[in-house]
N, C-alpha and C positions, 0 to 999 in steps of 0.2 A: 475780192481778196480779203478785204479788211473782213467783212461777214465772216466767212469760213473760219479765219483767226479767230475773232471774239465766239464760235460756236465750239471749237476745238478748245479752248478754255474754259468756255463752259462745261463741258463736255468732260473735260482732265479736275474739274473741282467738285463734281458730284460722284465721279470713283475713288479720288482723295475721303471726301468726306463717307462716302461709303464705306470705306476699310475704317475711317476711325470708330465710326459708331459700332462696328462690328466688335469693335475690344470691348472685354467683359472688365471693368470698374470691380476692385478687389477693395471694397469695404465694408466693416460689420455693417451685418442687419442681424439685430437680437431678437430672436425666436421666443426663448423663456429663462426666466431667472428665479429659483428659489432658493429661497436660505429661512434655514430648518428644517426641511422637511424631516431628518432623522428625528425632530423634536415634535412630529406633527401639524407643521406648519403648511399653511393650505398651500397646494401647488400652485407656482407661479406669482407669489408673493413680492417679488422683488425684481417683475421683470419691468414695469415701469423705470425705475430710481437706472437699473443696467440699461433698459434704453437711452434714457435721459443721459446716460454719462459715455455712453461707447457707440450707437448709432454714427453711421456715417463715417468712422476714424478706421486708419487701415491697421491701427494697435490699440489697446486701451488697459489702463492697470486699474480697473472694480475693487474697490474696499466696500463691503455692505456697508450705509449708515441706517444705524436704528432709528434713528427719528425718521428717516422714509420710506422706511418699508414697518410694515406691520409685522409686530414683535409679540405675540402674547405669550409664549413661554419664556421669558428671559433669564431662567436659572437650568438651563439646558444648555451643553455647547453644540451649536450649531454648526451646521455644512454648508456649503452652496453651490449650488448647480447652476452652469449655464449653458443656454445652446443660442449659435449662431450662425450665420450662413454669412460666405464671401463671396459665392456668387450663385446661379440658380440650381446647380447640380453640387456645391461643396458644403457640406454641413458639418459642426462644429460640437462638441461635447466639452464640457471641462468642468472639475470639481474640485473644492476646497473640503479634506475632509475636517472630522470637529474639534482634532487635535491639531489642526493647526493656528488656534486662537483666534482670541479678538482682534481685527484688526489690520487680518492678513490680508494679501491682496491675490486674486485672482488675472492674470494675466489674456485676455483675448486678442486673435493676431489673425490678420489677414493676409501679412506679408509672404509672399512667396519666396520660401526655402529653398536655394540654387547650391551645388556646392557639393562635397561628399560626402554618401550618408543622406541622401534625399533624391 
């Protein structure tokens, strides 16, 4: 009797853990980051510094800094482009364009939107 018990728990902890592994984990993974490209800036200039700062979080508010991404045009106002993925079929687009200053921040978000209007 005892046997059967401890196999039926076994048994109920590996379809438990089965269904969790199953859920898809909704946090950025950064694809590509540039900022300038409208100034000529070699694609994907900036997508270390956006990994380093938004990898892994299920939101992240991206300010470029110029000392970590390479800047050679620095009298051009620049854009920045990112793409990300939140999970392996959801991919992600967002721009700053170059009137919206120095300093601005770009917003990426993996949270899922519930409510009305989505």
């Amino acid at each position: 009797m005892n046997r059967t018990i401890h196999r039926a728990c076994a048994i109920a902890e590996i379809v438990m853990l089965t269904g969790v592994s199953g859920a898809e984990v909704r946090t950025i993974k950064v694809i590509s980051g540039t900022y300038g490209a409208n100034c000529g800036a070699e694609n994907g200039n900036a997508t270390h510094d956006l990994t380093l700062q938004c990898d892994g979080l299920d939101t992240c508010q991206y300010t470029p800094d110029r000392k970590r991404i390479s800047d050679a045009t620095r009298v051009c106002r620049k854009d920045l482009q990112a793409e990300w993925r939140c999970t392996d079929s959801e991919f992600h687009t967002a721009m700053l364009s170059p009137e919206a200053g120095v300093n601005s921040t770009l917003v990426l978000s993996c949270v899922e939107q519930n409510g009305p209007g989505h």
